[in-house]
Backbone as CSV, one residue per row, in Angstrom:
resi,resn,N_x,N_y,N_z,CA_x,CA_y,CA_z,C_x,C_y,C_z
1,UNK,0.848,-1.196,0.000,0.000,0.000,0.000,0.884,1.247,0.000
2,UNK,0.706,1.999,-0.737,1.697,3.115,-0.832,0.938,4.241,-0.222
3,UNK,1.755,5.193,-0.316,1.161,6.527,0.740,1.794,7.712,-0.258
4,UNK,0.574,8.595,-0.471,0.620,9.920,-1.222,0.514,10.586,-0.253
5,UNK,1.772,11.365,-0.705,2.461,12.310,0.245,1.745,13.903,-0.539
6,UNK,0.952,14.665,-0.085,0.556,15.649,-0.148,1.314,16.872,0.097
7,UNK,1.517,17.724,-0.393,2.096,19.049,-0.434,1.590,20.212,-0.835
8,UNK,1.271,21.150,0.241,0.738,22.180,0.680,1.361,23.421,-0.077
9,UNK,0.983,24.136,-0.862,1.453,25.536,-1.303,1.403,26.142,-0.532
10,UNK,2.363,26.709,-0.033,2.570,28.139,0.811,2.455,29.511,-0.133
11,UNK,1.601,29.868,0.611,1.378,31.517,-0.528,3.404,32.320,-0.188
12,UNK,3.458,32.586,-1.013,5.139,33.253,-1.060,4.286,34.736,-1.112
13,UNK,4.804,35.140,0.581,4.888,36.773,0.743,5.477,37.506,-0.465
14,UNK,5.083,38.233,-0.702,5.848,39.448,-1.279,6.219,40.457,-1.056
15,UNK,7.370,40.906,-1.083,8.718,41.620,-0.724,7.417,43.349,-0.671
16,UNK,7.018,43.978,0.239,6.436,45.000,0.178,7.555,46.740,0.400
17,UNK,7.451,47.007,-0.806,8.627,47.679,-0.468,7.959,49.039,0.251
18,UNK,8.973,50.232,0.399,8.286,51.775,1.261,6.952,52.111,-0.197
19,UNK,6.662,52.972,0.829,5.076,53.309,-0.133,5.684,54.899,-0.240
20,UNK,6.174,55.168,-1.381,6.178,56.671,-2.346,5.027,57.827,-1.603
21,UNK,5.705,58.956,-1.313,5.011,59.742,-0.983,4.472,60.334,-2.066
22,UNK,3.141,60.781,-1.983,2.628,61.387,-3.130,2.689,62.432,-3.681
23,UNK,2.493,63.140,-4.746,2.202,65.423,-4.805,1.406,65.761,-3.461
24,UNK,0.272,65.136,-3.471,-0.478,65.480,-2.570,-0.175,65.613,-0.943
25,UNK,0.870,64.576,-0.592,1.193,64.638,0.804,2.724,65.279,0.816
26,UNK,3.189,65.808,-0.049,4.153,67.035,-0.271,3.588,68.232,0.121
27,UNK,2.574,68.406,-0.558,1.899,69.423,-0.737,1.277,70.095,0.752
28,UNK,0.704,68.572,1.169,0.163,69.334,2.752,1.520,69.220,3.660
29,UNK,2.620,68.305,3.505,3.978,68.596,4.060,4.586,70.184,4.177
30,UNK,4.261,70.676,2.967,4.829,72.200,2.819,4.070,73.245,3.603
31,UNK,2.654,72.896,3.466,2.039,73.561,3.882,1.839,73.839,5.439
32,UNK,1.789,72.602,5.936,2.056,72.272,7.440,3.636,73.250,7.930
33,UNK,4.424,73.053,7.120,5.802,73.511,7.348,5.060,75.386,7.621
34,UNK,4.388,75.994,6.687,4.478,77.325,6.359,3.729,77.827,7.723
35,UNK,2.652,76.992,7.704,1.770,77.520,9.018,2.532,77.365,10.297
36,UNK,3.489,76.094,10.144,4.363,76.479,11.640,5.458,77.233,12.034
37,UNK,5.745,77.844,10.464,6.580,79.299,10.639,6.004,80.106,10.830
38,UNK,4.526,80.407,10.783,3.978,81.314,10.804,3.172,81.770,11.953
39,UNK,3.358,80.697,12.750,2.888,80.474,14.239,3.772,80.611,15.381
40,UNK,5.295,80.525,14.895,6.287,80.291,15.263,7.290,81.700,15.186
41,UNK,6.590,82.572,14.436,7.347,83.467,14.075,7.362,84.523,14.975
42,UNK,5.803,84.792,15.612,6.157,85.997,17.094,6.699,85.271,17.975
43,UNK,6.456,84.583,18.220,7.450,84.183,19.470,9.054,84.386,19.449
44,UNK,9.335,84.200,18.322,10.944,84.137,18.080,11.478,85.806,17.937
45,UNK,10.312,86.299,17.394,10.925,88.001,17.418,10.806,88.483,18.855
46,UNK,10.007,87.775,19.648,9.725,88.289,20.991,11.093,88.011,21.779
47,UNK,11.516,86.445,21.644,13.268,86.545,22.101,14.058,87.304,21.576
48,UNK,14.185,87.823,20.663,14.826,88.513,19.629,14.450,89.699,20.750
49,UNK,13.298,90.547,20.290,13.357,91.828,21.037,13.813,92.044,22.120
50,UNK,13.744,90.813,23.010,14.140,91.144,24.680,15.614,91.328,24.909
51,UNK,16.132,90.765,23.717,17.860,90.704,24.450,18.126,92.379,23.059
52,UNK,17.730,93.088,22.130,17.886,94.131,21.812,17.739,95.254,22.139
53,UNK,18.689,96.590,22.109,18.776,97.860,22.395,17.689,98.564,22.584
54,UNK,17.179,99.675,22.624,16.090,100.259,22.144,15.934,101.386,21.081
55,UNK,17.689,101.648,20.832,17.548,101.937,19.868,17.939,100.957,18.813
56,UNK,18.038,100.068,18.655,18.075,98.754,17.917,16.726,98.204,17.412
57,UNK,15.645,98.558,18.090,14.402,97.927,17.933,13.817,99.161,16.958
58,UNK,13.870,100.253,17.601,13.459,101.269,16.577,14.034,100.920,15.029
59,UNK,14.822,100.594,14.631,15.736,100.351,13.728,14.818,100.200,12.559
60,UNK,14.717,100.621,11.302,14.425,99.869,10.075,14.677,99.406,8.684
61,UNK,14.800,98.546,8.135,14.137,97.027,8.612,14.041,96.456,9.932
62,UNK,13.958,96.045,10.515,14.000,94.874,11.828,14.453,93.791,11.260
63,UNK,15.837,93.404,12.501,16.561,92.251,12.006,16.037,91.084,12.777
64,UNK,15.976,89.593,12.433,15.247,88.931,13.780,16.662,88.242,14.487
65,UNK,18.606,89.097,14.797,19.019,88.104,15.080,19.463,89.665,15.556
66,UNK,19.711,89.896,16.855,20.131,91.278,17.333,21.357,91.607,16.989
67,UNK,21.999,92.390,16.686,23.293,92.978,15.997,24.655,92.543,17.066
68,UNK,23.796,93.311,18.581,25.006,92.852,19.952,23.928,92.645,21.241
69,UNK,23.856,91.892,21.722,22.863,91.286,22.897,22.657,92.049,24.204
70,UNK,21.910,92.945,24.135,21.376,93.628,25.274,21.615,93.166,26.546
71,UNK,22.382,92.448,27.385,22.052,91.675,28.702,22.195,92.504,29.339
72,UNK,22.270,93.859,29.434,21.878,94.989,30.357,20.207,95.446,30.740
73,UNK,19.357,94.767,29.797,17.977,94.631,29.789,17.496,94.168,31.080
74,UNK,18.219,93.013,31.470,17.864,92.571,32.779,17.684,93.104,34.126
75,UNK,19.483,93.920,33.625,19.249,95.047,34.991,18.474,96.505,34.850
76,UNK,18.143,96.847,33.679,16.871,97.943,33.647,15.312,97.202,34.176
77,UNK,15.190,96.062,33.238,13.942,95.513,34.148,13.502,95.781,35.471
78,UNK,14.360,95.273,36.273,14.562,95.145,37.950,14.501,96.271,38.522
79,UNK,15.783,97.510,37.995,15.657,98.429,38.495,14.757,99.848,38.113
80,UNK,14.349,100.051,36.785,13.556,100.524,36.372,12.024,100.590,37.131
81,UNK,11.441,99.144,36.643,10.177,98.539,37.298,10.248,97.637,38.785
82,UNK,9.156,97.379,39.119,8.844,96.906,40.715,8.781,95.070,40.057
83,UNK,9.329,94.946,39.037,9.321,93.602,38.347,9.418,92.480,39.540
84,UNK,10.299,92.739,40.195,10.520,91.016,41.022,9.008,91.401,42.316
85,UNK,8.348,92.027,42.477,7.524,92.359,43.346,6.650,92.160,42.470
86,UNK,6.206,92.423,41.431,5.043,91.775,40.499,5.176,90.225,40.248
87,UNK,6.511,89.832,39.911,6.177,88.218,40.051,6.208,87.526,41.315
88,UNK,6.590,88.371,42.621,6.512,87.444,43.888,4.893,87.421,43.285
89,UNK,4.080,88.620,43.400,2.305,88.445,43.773,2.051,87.950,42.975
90,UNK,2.369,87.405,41.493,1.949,86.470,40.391,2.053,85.215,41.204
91,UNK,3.327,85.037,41.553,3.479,83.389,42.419,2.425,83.154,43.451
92,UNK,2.421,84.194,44.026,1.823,84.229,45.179,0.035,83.356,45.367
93,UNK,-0.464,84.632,44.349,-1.768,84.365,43.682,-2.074,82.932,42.933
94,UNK,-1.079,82.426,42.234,-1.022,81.332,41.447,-1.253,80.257,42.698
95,UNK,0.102,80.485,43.329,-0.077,79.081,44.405,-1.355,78.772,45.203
96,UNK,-2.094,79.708,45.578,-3.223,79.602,46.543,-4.324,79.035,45.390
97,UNK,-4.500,79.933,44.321,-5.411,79.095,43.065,-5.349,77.891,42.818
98,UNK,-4.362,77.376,43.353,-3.956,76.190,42.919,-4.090,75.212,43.760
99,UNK,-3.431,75.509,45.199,-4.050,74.765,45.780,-5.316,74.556,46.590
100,UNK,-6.505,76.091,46.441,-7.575,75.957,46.582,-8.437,74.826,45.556
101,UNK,-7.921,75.192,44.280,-8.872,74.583,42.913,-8.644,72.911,43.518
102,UNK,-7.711,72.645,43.345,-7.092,70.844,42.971,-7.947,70.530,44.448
103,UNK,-7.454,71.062,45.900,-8.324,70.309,46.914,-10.004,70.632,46.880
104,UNK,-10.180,71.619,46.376,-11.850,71.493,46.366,-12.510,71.068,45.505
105,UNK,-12.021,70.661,44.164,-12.415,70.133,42.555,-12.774,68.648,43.401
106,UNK,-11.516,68.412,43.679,-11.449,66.855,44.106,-12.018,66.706,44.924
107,UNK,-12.297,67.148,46.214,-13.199,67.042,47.078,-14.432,66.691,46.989
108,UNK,-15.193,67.834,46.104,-16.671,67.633,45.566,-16.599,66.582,44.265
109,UNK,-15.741,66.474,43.635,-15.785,65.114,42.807,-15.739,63.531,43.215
110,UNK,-15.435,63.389,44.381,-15.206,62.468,45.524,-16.140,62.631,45.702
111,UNK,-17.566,63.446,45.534,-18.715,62.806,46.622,-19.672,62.554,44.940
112,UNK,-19.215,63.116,43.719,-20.179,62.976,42.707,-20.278,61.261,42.366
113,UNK,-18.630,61.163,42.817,-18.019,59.811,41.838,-18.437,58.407,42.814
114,UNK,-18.775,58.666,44.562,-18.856,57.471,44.954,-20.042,57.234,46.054
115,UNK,-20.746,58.459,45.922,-22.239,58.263,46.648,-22.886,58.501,45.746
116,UNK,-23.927,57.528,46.215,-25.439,57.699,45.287,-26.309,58.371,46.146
117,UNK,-27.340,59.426,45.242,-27.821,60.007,46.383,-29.334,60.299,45.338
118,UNK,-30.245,60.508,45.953,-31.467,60.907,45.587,-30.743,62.685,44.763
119,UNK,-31.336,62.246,42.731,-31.315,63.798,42.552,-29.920,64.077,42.540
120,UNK,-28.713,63.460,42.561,-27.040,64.010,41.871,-26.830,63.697,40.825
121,UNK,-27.564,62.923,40.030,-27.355,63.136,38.879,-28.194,64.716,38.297
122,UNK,-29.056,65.321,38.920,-29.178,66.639,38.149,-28.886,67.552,38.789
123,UNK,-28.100,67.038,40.529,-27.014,68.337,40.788,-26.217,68.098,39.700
124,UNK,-25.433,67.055,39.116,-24.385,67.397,38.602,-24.490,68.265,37.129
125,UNK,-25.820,67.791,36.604,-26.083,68.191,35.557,-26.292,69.983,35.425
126,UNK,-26.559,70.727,37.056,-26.809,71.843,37.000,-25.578,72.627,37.496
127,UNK,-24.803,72.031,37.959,-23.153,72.009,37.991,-22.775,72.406,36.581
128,UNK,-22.731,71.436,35.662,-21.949,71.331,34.479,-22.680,72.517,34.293
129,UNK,-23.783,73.059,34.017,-25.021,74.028,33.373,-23.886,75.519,33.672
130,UNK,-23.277,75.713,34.773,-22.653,76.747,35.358,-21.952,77.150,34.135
131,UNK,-21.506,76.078,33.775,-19.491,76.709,32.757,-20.147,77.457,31.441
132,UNK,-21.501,77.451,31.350,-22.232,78.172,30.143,-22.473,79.883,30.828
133,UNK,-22.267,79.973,31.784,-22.389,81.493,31.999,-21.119,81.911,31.989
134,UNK,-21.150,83.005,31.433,-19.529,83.911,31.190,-19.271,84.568,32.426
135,UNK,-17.813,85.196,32.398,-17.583,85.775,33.390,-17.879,87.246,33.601
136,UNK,-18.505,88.016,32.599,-18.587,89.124,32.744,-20.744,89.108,33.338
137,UNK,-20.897,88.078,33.229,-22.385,88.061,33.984,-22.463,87.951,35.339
138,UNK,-21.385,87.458,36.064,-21.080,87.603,37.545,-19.932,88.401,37.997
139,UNK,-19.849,89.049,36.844,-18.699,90.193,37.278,-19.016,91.478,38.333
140,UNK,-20.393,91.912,38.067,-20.852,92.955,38.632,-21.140,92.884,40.379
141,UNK,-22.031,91.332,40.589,-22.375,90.509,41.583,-21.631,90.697,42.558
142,UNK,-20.119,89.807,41.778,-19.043,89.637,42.665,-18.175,90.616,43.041
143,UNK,-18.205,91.697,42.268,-17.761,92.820,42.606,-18.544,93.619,43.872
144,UNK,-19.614,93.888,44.245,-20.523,93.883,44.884,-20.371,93.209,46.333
145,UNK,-20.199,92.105,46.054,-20.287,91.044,47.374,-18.701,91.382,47.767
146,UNK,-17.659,91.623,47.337,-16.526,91.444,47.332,-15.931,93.250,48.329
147,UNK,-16.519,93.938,47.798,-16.642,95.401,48.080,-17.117,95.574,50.011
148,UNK,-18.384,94.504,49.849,-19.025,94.894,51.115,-18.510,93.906,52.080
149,UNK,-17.613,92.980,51.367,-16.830,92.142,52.318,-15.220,92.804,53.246
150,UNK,-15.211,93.929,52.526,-13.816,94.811,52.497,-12.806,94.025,52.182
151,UNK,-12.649,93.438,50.940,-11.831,92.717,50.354,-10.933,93.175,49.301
152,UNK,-11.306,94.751,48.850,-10.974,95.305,48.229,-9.151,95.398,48.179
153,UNK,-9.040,95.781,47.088,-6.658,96.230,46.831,-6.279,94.866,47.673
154,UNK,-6.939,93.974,47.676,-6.280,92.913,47.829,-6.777,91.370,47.478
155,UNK,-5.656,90.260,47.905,-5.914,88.910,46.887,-6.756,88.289,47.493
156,UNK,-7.429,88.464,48.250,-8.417,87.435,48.938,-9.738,87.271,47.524
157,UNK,-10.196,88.518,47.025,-11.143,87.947,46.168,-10.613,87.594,44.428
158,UNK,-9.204,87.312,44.599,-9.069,86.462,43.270,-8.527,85.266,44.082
159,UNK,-8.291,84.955,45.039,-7.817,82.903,45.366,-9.047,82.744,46.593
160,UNK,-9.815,83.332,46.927,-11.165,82.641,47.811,-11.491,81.837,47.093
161,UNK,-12.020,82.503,45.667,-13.143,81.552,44.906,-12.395,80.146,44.314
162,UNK,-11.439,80.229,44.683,-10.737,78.942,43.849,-10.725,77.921,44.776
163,UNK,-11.046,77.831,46.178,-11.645,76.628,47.275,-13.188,76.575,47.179
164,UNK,-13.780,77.166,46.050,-15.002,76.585,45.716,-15.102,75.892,44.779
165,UNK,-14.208,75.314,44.418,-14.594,74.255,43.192,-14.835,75.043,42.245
166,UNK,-14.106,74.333,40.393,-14.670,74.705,39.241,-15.171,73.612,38.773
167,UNK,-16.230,74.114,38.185,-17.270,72.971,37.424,-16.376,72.493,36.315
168,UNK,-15.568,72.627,35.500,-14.719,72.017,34.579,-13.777,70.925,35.014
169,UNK,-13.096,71.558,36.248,-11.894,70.717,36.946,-13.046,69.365,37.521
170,UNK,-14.370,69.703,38.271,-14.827,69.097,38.995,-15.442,67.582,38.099
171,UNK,-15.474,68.005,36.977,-16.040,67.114,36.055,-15.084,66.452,35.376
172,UNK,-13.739,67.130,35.072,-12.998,65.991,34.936,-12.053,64.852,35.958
173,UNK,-12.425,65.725,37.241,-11.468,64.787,38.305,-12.879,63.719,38.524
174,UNK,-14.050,63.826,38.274,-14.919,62.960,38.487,-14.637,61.737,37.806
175,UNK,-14.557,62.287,36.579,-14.439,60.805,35.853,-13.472,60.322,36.026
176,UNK,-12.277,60.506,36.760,-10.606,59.928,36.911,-11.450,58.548,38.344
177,UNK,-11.814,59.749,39.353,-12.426,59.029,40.540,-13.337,57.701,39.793
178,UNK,-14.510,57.632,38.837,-15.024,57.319,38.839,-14.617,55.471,38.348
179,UNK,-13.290,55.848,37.466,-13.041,54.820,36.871,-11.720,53.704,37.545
180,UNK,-11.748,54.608,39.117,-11.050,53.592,40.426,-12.020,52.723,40.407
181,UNK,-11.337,51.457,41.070,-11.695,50.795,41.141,-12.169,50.339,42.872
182,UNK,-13.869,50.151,42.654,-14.410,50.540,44.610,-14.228,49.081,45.300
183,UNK,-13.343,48.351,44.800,-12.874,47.607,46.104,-12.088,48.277,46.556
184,UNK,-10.897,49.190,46.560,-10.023,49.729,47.057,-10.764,50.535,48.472
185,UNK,-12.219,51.249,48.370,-12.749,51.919,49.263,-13.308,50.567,50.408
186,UNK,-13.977,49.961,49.913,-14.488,48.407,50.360,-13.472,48.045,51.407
187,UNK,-12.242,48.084,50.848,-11.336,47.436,51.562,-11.149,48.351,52.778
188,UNK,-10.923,49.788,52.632,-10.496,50.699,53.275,-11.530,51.058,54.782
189,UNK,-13.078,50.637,54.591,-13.818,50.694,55.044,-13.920,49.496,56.220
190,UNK,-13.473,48.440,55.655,-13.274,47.081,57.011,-12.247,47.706,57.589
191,UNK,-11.182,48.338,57.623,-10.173,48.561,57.781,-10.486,49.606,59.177
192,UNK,-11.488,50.327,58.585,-12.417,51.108,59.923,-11.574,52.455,59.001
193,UNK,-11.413,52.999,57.988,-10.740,54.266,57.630,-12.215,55.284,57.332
194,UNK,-12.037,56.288,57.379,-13.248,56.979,57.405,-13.315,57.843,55.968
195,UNK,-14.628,58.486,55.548,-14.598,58.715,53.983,-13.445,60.393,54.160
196,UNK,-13.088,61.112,54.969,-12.208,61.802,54.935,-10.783,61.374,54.445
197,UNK,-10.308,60.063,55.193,-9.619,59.216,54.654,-8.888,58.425,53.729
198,UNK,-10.245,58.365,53.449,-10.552,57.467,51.960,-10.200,58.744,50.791
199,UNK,-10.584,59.807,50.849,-10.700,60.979,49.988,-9.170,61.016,50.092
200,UNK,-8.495,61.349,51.217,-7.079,62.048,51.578,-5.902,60.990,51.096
201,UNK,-6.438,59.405,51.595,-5.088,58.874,51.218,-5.438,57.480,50.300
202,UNK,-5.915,57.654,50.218,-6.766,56.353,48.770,-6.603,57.373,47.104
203,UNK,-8.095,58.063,47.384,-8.555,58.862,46.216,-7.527,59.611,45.968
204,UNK,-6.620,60.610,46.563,-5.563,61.417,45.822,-4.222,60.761,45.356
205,UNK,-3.908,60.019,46.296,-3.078,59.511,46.014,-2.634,59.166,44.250
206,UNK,-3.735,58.478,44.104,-3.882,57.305,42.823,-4.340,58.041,42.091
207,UNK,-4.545,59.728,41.896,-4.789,60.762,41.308,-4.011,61.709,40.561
208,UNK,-2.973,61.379,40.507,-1.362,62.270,40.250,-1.686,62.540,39.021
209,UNK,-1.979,61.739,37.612,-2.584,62.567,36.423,-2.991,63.447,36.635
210,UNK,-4.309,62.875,36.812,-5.840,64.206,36.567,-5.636,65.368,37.991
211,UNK,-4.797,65.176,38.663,-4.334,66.472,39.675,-3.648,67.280,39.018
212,UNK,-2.754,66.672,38.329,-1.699,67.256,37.548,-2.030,68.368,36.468
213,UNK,-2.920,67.497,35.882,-3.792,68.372,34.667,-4.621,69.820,35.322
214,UNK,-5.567,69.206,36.273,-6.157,70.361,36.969,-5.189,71.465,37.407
215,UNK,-3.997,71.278,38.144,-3.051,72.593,38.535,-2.649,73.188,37.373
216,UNK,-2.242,72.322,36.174,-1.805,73.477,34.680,-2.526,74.504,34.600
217,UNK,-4.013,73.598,34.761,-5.098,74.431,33.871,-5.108,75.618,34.978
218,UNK,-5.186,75.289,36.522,-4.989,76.346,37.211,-4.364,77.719,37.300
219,UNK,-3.083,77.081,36.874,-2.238,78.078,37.247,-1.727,78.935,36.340
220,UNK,-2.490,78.348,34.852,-2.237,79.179,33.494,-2.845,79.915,33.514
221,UNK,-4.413,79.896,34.220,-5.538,80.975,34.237,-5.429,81.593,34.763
222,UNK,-4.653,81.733,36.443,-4.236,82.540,37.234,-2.813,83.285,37.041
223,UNK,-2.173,83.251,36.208,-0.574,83.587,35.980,-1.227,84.172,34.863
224,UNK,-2.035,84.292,33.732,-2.419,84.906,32.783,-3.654,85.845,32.777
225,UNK,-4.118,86.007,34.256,-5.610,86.476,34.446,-5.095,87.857,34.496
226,UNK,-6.444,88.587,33.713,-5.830,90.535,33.868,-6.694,91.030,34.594
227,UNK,-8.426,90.434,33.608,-9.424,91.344,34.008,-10.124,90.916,35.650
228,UNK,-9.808,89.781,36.431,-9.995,89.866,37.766,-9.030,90.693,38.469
229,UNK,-7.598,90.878,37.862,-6.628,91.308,39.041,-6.930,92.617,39.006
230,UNK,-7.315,93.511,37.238,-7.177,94.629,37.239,-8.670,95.186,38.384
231,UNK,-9.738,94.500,38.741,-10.957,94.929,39.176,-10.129,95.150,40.648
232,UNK,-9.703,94.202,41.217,-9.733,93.673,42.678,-8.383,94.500,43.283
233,UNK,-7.331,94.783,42.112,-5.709,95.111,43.106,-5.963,96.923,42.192
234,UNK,-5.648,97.664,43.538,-5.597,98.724,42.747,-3.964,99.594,43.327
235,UNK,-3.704,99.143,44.168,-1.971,99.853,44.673,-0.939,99.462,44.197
236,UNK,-0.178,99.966,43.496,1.148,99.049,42.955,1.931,98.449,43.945
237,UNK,1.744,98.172,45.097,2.685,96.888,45.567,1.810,95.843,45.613
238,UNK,0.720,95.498,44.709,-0.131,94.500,44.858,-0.506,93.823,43.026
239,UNK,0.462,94.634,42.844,0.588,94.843,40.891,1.188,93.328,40.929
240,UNK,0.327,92.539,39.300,0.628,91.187,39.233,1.578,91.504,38.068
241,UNK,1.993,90.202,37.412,3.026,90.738,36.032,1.740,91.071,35.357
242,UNK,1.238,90.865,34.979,0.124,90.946,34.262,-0.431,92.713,34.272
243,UNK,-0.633,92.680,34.995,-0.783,94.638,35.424,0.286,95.157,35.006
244,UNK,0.988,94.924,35.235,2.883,95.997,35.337,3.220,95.513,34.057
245,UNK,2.947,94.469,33.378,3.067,94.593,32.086,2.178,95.288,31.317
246,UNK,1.107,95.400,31.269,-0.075,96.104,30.594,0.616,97.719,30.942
247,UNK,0.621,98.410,32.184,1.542,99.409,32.510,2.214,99.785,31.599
248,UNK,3.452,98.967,31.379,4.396,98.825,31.001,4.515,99.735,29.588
249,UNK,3.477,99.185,28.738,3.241,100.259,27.205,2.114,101.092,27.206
250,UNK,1.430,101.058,28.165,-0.121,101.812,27.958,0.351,102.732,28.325
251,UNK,1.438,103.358,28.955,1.393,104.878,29.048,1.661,105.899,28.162
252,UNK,1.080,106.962,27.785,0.983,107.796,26.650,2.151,108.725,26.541
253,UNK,2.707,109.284,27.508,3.625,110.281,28.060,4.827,109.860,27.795
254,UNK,5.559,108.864,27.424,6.836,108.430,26.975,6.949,107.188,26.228
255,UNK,7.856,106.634,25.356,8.455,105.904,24.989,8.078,104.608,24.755
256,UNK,7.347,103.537,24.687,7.481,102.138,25.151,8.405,101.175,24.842
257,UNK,9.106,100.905,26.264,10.526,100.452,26.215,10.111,98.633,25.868
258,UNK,9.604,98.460,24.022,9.306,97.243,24.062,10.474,96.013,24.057
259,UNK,11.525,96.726,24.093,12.782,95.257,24.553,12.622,95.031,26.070
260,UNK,11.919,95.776,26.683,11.854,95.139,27.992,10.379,94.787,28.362
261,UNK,9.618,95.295,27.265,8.184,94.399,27.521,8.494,93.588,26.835
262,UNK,8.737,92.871,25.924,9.452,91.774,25.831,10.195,90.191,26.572
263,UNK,11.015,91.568,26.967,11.759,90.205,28.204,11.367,89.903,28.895
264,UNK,10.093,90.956,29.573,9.349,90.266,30.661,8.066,89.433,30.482
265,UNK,7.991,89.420,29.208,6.957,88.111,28.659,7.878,86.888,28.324
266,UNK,8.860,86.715,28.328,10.159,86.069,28.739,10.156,85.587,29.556
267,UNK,10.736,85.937,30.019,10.640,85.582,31.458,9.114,84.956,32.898
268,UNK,8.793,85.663,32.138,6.965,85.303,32.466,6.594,83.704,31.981
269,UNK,6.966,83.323,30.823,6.809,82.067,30.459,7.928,81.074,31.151
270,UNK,9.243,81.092,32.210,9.525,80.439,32.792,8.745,79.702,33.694
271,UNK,7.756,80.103,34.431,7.172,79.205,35.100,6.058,78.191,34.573
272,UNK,5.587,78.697,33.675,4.370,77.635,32.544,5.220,76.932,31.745
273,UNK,6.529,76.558,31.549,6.889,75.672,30.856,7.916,74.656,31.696
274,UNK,8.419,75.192,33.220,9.051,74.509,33.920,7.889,73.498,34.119
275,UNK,6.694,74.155,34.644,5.580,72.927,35.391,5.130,72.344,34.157
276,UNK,5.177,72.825,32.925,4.490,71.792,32.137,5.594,70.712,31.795
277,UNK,6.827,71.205,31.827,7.513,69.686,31.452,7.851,68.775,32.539
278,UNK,7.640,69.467,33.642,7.946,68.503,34.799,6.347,67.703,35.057
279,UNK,5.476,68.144,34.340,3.839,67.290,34.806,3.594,67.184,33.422
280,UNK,4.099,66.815,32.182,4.087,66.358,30.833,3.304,65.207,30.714
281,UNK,3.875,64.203,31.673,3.736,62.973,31.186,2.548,62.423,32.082
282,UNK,1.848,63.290,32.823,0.862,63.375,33.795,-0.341,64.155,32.611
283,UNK,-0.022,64.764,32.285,-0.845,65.329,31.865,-1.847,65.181,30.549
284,UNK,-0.484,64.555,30.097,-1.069,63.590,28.662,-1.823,62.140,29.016
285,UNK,-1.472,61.497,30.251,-1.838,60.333,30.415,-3.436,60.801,31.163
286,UNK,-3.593,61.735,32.003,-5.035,62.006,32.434,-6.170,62.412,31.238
287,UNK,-5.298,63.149,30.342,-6.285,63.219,29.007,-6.582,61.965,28.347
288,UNK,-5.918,60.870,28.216,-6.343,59.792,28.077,-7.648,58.976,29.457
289,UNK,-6.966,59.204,30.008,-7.895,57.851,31.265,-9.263,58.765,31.609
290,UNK,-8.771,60.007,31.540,-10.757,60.369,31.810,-11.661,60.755,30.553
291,UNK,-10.667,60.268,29.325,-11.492,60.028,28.136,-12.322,58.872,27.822
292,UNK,-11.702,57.766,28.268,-11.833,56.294,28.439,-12.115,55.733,29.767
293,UNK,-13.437,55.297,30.111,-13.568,54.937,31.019,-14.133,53.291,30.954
């Protein structure tokens, strides 16, 4: 009895070589290129201006690579303007925003994300309803309430309101909370730990993203805010950068020394790019996990 030996064709891969870029994806290649010079381009004259003369800036044409580097700019800044006294109260203001927002966001998101309660689903819904009113509709209000509180030429009524929770922060630290996992509380609860507890060293803990994210967003709004500081601070030792820069060219009566408004938008962006690269990788990963739940 003999035996037929069968043999199987193997399909033979074929060698797939790179795939040719097209006209068309040249085309949006170039184009992509033009718009990010073109996006790219104040910023770079803005370094440019800060380290140039002032009579260098007057100059025309305008060069974008300074002829000889101003580093005497630094010491007119300082001594000229009340500069390092405008960014202590920038810091100042920032830090309390910050850490009012992140502990009270989270706080009240901690009770959206793990009690059920008669009717929170249309607190929350009248929560979210808030971020649709602008700020110039409770501008008058709070000005008002703020006045008869004698809160006035000073920071209490720009970092109070930031230990009341924002409905934006509050809604996204919800969904971070929401998508823990509640044996961890379960557990914490035999344990005899109490929901203060549970909030303080469970829930934040395991929160370092979406905390992370919330202080950016914090502290960009507060380090960049004009029209609360300009209502609320009216004495110049209470001047934010933000004021003392606006200062800085709005006056009619002389000169505007823009190599040093310049540098101090310079310099102003040291602190929004130290915290964003040191909370980068926090920040990108919370935009993921409270997208996906």
């Amino acid at each position: 009895m003999s035996t037929a030996t069968v043999t199987q064709k193997r399909p033979v891969r074929q060698a797939v070589g790179k795939r040719k870029t097209t006209p068309f994806e040249w085309l949006v290649f170039l184009l992509l290129i033009v718009i990010a010079v073109i996006m790219i381009f104040p910023t770079l004259n803005m370094f440019s201006t800060a380290f140039k003369s002032q009579a260098e800036v007057l100059k025309f044409p305008p060069r974008l690579i300074p002829e000889q580097f101003a580093w005497g700019n630094f010491k007119n800044l300082f001594t000229q303007y009340q500069y390092g006294l405008w960014y202590k109260n920038s810091l100042l203001i920032a830090f309390f925003s910050v850490i009012g927002t992140v502990l009270s966001s989270s706080l009240v998101a901690f009770g959206f994300a793990r009690y059920n309660a008669r009717g929170k689903n249309v607190l929350f819904l009248f929560l979210l309803s808030t971020m649709m009113i602008p700020y110039p509709a409770l501008m008058i209000p709070q000005f008002i309430l703020f006045k008869n509180l004698g809160w006035m030429d000073s920071i209490l009524p720009i970092t109070v309101p930031a230990f009341f929770g924002s409905a934006y922060n509050i809604f996204l630290i919800r969904q971070f909370f929401a998508s823990l996992s509640g044996e961890l509380y379960d557990a914490a609860k035999i344990d005899g730990c109490s929901e203060w507890r549970q909030w303080w060293n469970i829930a934040l803990p395991l929160s370092g993203p979406v905390l992370a994210t919330v202080a950016i967003f914090a502290f960009m709004y507060s380090w960049n805010d004009l029209l609360g500081q300009v209502l609320y601070l009216n004495s110049s030792e209470h001047f934010t950068l933000t004021i003392g820069m606006t200062a800085m060219y709005s006056s009619a009566t002389r000169l505007v020394p823009w190599n040093l408004v310049m540098l101090s938008a310079v310099l102003a962006l040291v602190p929004i790019l130290v915290l964003f690269s040191v909370a980068q990788k926090y920040f990108v990963e919370s935009i993921v996990l409270t997208g996906v739940k």
